[in-house]
N, C-alpha and C positions, 0 to 999 in steps of 0.2 A: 092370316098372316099379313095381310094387304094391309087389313085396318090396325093393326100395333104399329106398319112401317110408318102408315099415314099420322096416327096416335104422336109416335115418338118424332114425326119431321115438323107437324105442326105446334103441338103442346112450345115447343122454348121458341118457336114468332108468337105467339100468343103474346104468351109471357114477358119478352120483349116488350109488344106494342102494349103492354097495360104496363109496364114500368117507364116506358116514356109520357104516356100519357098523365100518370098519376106524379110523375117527377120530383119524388121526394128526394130532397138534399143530400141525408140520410141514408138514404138506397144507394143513390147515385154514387155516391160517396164510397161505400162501403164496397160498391162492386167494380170502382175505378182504382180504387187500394190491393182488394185481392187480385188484380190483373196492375196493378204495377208491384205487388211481390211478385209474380208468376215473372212478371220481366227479371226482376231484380236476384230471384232463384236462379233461375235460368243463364245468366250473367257469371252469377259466383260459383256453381258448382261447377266442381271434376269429374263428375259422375256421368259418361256417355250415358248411360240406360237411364236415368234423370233427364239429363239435357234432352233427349227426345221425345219423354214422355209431357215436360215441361214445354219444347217449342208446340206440341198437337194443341198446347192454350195458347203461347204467348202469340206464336203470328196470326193465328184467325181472329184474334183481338185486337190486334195492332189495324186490321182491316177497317173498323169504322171508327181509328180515331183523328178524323179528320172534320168532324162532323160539330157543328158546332154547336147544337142542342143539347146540355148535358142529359136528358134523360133519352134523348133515343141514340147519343153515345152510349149509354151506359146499359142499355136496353140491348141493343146490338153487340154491346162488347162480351153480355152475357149471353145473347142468342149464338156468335158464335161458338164460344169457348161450350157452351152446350151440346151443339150441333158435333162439333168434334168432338165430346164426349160419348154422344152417340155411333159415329163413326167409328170410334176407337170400339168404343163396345161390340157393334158389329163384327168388326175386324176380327177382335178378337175370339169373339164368340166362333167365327167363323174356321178361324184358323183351329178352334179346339173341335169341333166337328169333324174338321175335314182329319184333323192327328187319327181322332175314335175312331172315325171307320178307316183308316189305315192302318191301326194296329189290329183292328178288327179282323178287317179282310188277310192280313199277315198271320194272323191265327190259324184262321180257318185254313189257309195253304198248308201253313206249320202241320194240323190237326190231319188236314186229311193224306198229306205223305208219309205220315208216319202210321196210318190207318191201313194206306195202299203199301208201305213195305210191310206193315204188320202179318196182313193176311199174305202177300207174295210169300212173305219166308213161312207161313203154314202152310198155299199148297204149294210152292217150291221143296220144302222139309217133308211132305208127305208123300212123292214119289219115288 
């Protein structure tokens, strides 16, 4: 488990510093676009459950746009908005685990009172 956390926290700084480094126009470009729609979504809709899944990119990318190498702007703008994609996915992953074994262990409760009145009312009924 260590090495998937470690896997998924370093793989997008990788990624990052090889898109700064290689600083193509083109990349750059392309990943300063998709993170000024994610602003510009974010902006126009009416949709609470949108608007929050939209700010977990638009502010962790708003973070290095102060920067003024366009390729490790652009490099970072996509190492965050990854890193929160990560985080989200945790989260959520997280929260679907913990729902399972809650409806889980509600089961087994369910299962086993009706187990313990099942036999109560046989040897209750049998004396």
């Amino acid at each position: 488990m260590q090495e998937l956390i470690l896997i998924a926290a370093i793989t997008p700084l990788l990624l990052a510093v090889i898109i700064a480094l290689l600083n193509f126009d083109w990349l750059n470009n392309g990943i300063m676009n998709f993170h000024q729609w994610i602003v510009r979504k974010h902006s126009t809709t009416n949709s609470g459950v949108l608007k929050f899944f939209l700010s977990l990119f638009k502010y962790p990318g708003q973070v290095p746009q102060g920067v003024g190498h366009s390729g490790w702007k652009s490099g970072l703008t996509l190492f965050t908005s990854t890193f929160s994609t990560v985080v989200l996915g945790g989260v959520l992953a997280g929260i679907g685990i913990l729902t399972y074994y809650v409806i889980m262990i509600t089961l087994v409760i369910i299962v086993v009172v009706v187990i313990l009145a099942i036999i109560g009312g046989i040897l209750g009924g049998g004396s």
